[in-house]
KOLDRENMAR-897989 format. One record per residue (C-alpha): x, y, z; residue number from 1. Coordinates in Angstrom, 3 decimals. Example, Ala and Ser with C-alpha at 12.3 -4.5 7.8 and 13.67 -1.06 7.14 Angstrom:
<pts>
+----------+----------+----------+-----+
:        u :        v :        w : seq :
+----------+----------+----------+-----+
:   12.300 :   -4.500 :    7.800 :   1 :
:   13.670 :   -1.060 :    7.140 :   2 :
+----------+----------+----------+-----+
</pts>
This chain:
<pts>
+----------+----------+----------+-----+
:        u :        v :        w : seq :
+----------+----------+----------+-----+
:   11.004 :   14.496 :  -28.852 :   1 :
:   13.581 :   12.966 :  -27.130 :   2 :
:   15.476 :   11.773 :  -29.726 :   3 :
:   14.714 :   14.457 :  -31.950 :   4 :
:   17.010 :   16.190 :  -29.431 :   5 :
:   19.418 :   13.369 :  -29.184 :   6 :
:   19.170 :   12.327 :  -26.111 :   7 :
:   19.647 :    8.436 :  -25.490 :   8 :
:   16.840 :    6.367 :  -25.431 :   9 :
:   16.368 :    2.873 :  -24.445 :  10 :
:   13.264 :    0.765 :  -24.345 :  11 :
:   12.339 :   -2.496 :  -22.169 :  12 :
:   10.149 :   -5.311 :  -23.489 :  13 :
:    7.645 :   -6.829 :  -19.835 :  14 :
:    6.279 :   -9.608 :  -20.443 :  15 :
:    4.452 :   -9.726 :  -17.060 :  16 :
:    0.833 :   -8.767 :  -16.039 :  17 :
:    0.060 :   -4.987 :  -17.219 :  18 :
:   -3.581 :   -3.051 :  -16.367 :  19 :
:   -4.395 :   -0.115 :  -15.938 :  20 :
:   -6.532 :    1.615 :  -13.172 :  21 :
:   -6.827 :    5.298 :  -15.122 :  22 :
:  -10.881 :    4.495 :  -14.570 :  23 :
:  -13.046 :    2.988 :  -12.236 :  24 :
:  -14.394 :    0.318 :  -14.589 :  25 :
:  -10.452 :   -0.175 :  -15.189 :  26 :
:   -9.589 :   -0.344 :  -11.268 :  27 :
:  -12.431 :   -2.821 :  -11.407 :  28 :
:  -11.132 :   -5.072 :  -13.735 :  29 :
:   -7.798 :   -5.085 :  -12.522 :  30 :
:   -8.873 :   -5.679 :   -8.782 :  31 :
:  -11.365 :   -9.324 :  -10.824 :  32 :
:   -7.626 :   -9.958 :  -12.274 :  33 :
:   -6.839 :  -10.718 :   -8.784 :  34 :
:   -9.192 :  -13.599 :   -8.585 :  35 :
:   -9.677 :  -17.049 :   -9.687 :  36 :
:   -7.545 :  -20.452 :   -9.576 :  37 :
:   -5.157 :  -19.273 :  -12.428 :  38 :
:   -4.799 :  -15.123 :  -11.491 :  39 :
:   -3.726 :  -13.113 :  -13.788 :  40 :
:   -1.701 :  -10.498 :  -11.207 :  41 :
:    0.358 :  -13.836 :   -9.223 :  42 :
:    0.254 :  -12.147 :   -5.599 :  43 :
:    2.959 :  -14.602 :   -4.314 :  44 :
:    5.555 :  -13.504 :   -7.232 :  45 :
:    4.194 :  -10.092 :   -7.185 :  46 :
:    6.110 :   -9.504 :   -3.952 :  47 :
:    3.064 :   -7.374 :   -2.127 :  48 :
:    4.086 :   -6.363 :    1.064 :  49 :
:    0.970 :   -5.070 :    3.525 :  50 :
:    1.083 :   -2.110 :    5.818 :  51 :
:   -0.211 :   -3.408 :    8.936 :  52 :
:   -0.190 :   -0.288 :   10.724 :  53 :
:   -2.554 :    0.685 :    8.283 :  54 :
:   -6.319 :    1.373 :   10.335 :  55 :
:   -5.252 :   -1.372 :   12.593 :  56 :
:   -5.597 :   -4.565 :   11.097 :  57 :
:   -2.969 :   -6.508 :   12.802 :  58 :
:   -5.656 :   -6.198 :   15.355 :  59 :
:   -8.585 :   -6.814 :   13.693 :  60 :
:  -10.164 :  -10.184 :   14.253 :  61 :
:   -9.385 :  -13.148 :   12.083 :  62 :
:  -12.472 :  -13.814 :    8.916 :  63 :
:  -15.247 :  -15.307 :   10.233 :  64 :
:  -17.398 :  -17.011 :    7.749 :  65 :
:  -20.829 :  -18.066 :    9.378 :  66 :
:  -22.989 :  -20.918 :    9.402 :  67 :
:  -24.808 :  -19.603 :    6.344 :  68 :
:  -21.980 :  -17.734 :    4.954 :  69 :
:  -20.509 :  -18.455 :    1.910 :  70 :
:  -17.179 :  -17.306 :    0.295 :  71 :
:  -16.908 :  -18.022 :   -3.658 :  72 :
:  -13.784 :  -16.974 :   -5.108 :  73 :
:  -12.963 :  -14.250 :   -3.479 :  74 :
:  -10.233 :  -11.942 :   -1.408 :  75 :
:  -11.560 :  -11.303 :    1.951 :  76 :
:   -9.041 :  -10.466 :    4.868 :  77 :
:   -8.976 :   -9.871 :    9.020 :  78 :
:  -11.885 :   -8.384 :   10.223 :  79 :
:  -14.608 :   -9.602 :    7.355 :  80 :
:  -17.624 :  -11.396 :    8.839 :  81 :
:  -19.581 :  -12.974 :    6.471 :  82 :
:  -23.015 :  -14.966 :    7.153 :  83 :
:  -24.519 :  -14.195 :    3.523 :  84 :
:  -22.878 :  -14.678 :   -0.276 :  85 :
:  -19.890 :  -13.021 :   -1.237 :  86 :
:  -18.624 :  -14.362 :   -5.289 :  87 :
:  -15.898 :  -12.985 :   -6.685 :  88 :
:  -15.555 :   -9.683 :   -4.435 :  89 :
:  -12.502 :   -8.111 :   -2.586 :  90 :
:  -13.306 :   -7.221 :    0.742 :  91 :
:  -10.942 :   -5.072 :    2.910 :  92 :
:  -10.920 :   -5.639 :    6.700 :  93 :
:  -13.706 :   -4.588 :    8.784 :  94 :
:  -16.047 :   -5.469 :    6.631 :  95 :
:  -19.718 :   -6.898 :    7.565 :  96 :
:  -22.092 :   -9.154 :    5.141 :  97 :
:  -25.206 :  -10.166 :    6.802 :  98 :
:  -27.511 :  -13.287 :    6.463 :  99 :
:  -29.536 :  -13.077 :    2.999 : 100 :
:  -27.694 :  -10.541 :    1.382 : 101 :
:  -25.526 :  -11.245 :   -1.658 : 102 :
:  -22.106 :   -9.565 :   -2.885 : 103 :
:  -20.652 :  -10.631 :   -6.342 : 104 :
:  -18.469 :   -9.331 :   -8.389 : 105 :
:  -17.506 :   -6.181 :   -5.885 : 106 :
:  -14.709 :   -4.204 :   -4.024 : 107 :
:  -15.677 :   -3.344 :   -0.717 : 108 :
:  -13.552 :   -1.113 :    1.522 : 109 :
:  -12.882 :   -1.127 :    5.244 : 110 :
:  -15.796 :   -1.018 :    7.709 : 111 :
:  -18.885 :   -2.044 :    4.702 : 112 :
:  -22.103 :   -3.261 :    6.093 : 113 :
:  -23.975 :   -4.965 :    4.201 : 114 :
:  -27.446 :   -5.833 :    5.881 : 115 :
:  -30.058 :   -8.808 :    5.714 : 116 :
:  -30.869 :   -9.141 :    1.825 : 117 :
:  -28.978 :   -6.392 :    0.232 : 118 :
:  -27.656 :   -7.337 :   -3.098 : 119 :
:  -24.482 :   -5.540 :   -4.621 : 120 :
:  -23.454 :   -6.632 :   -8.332 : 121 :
:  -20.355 :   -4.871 :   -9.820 : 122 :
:  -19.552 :   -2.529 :   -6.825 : 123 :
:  -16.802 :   -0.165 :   -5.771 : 124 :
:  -17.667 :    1.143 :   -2.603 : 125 :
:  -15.490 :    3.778 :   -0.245 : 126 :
:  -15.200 :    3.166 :    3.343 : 127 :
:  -17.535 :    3.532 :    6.175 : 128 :
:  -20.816 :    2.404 :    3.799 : 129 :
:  -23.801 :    0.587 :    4.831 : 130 :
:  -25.928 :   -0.682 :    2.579 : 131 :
:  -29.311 :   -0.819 :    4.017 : 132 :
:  -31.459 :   -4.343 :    4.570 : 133 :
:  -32.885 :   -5.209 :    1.073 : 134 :
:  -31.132 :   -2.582 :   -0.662 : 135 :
:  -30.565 :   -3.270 :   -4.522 : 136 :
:  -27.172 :   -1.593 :   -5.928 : 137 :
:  -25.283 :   -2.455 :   -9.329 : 138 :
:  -28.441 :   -4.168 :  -10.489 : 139 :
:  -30.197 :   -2.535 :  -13.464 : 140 :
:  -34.000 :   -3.496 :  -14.278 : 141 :
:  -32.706 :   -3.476 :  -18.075 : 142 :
:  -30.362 :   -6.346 :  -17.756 : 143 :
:  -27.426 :   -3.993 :  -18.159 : 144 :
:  -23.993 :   -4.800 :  -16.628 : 145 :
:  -21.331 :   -3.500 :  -17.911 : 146 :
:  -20.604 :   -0.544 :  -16.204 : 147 :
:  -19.443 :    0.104 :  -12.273 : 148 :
:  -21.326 :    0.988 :   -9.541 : 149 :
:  -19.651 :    3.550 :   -7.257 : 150 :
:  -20.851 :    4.531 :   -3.799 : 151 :
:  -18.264 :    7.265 :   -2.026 : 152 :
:  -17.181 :    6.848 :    1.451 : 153 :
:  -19.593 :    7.164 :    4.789 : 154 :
:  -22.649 :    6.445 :    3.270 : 155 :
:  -25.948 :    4.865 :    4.619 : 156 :
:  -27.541 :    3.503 :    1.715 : 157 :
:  -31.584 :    3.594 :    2.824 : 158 :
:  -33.444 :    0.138 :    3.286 : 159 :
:  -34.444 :   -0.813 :   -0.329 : 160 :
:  -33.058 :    1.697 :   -1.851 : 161 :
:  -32.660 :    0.900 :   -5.956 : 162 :
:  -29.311 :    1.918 :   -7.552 : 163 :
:  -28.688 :    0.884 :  -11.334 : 164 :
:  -26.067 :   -0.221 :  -12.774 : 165 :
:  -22.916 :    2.089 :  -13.156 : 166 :
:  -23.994 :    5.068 :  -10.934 : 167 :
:  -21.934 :    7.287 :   -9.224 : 168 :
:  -22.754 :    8.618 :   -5.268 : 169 :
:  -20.486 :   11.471 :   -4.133 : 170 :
:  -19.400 :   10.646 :   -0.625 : 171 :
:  -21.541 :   11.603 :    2.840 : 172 :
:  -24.970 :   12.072 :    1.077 : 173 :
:  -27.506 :   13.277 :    3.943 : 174 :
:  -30.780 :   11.201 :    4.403 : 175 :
:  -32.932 :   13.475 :    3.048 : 176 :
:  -31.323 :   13.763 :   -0.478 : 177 :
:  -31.921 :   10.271 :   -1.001 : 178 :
:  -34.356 :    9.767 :   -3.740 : 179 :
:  -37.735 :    7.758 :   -3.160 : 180 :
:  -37.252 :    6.046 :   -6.531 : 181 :
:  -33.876 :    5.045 :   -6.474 : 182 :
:  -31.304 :    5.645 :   -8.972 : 183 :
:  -31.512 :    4.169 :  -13.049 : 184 :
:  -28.420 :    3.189 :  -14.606 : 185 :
:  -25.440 :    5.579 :  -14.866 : 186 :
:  -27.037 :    8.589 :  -13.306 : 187 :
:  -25.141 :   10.217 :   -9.987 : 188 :
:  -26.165 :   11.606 :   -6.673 : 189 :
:  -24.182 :   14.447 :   -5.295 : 190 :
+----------+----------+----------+-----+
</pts>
């Protein structure tokens, strides 16, 4: 249209890192393209400069990773105390991973509990979550895993609660509306 109209038009050819974050599964991927010994987003060239005002974390504690705890591959910053697994994951600061339970391939915003042998796979979740002990989330019984999990912000995920693989829970969802039999893969709770 524009230069139907004649205006000027240039063009620019990047060769540099390019994703897109129009989805979740796309904010997903692009946060794993953080990851690894050979990233594909470079952080150091990328120039990313951190708020620190930002919910305090210049005064959040440094990582602590336990006596059991370990850290695979992963982004975890000031605040994070991990004594289970976390493989592959992105956790923001405040966030809590207790013995026996197992994070991979998840984004975990500030002030995330995870309790004693809850399992996330494939995660995004909001902040102020806890994931209840034994609690089963991005894992579908079907062997499915190619969609997103997403759990909105200030929720308590019940003790061994089941949540398939790419669900969707709207944030703040009161005890009660919790269903008995967990979620299957890709249905919501609002």
């Amino acid at each position: 249209m524009m230069v139907q109209e004649g205006m000027k038009v240039l063009g620019y050819k990047f060769r540099g890192y390019w994703g897109y974050t129009r989805t979740v599964n796309e904010y997903w991927q692009t946060s794993m393209d953080l990851l690894g010994s050979n990233p594909l987003i470079d952080l150091e060239k990328w120039g990313i400069r951190t708020n620190l005002e930002h919910r305090d974390i210049r005064d959040c504690q440094p990582l602590k990773v336990g006596s059991q705890g370990v850290l695979d591959n992963s982004l975890a910053y000031n605040g994070c105390i991990i004594d289970g697994t976390v493989k592959n994951s992105i956790l923001f600061p405040g966030v809590r991973v207790e013995k026996g339970a197992v994070v991979e391939n998840s984004v975990l915003f500030f002030n995330t509990l995870v309790k004693e042998g809850g399992q996330l796979r494939q995660v995004v979740s909001d902040v102020n979550t806890t994931f209840g002990a034994n609690a089963q989330v991005g894992i579908s019984p079907t062997g499915v895993s190619d969609r997103v999990t997403v759990i909105g912000w200030n929720n308590h995920v019940p003790d061994k609660m089941t949540i398939g693989c790419g669900c969707s829970v709207a944030p703040g969802i009161e005890e009660e509306k919790w269903p008995e039999n967990g979620l299957e893969d890709m249905e919501e709770l609002q």
